[in-house]
C-alpha positions as CSV (number, residue, x, y, z in Angstrom):
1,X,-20.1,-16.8,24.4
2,X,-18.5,-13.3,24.1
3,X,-17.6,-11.6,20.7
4,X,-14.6,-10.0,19.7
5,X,-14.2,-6.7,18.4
6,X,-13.2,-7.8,15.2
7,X,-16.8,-9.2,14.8
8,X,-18.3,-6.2,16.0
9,X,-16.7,-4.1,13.6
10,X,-17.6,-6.5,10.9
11,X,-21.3,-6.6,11.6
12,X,-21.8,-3.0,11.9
13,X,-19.6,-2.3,8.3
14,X,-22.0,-4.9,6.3
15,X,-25.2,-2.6,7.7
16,X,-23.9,0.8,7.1
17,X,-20.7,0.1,4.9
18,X,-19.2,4.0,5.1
19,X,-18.9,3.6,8.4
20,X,-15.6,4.9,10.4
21,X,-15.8,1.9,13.4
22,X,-13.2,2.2,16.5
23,X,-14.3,-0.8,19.3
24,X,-12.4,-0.5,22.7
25,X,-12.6,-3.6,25.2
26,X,-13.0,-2.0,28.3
27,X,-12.7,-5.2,30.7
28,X,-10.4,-7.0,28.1
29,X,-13.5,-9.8,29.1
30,X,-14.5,-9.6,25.5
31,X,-18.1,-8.9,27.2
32,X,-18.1,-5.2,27.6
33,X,-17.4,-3.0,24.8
34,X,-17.2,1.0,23.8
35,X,-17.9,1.7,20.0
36,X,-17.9,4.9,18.3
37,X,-19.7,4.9,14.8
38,X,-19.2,7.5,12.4
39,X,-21.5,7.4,9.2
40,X,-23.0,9.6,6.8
41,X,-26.2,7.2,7.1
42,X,-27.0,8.9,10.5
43,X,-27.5,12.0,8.9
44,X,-31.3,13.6,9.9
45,X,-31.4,10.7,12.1
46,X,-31.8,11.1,16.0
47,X,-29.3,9.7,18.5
48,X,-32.0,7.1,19.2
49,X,-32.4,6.2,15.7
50,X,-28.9,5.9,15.2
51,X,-28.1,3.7,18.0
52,X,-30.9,1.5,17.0
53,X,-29.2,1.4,13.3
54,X,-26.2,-0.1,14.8
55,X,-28.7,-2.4,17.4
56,X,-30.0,-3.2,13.8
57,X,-26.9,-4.0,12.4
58,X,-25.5,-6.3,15.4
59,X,-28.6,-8.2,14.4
60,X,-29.7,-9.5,18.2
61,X,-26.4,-9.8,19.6
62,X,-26.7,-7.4,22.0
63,X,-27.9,-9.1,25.6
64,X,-26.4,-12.1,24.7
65,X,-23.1,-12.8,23.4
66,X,-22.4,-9.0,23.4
67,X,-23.2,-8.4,27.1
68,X,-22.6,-4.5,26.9
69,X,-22.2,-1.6,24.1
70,X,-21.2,1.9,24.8
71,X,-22.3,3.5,22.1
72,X,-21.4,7.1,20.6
73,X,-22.5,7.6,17.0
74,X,-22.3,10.9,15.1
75,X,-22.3,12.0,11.0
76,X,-19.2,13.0,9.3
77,X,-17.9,16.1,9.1
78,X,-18.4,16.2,5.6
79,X,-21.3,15.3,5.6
């Protein structure tokens, strides 16, 4: 069963709940997916670590209902 963005978002926000979330459907399948996570939480963290926050965050999704995730994360500004 695929998930929709909407979900997506949602997950990730309850996990890091600054977070600046855009979700793009790339095959409009609702299987393939290209995120873009900003957060303040990612700051000192590697790239691994923060794709692995947002793994976290997705709680086991990904692989199964959530077939694919291109992922680009990065800290605020601001921060």
């Amino acid at each position: 069963m695929a998930m929709d963005a909407g979900t997506i978002e949602r997950m990730i926000r309850e996990t890091l709940p600054d977070a600046r979330v855009s979700i793009e459907d790339l095959r409009g399948d609702g299987d393939h997916y290209a995120a873009h996570v900003v957060s303040s939480a990612f700051k000192g963290k590697s790239r691994v670590q923060q794709h692995q926050m947002v793994y976290q965050a997705l709680q086991g999704k990904m692989g199964n209902e959530l077939h694919a995730l291109a992922l680009q994360t990065s800290v605020p500004d601001d921060a």
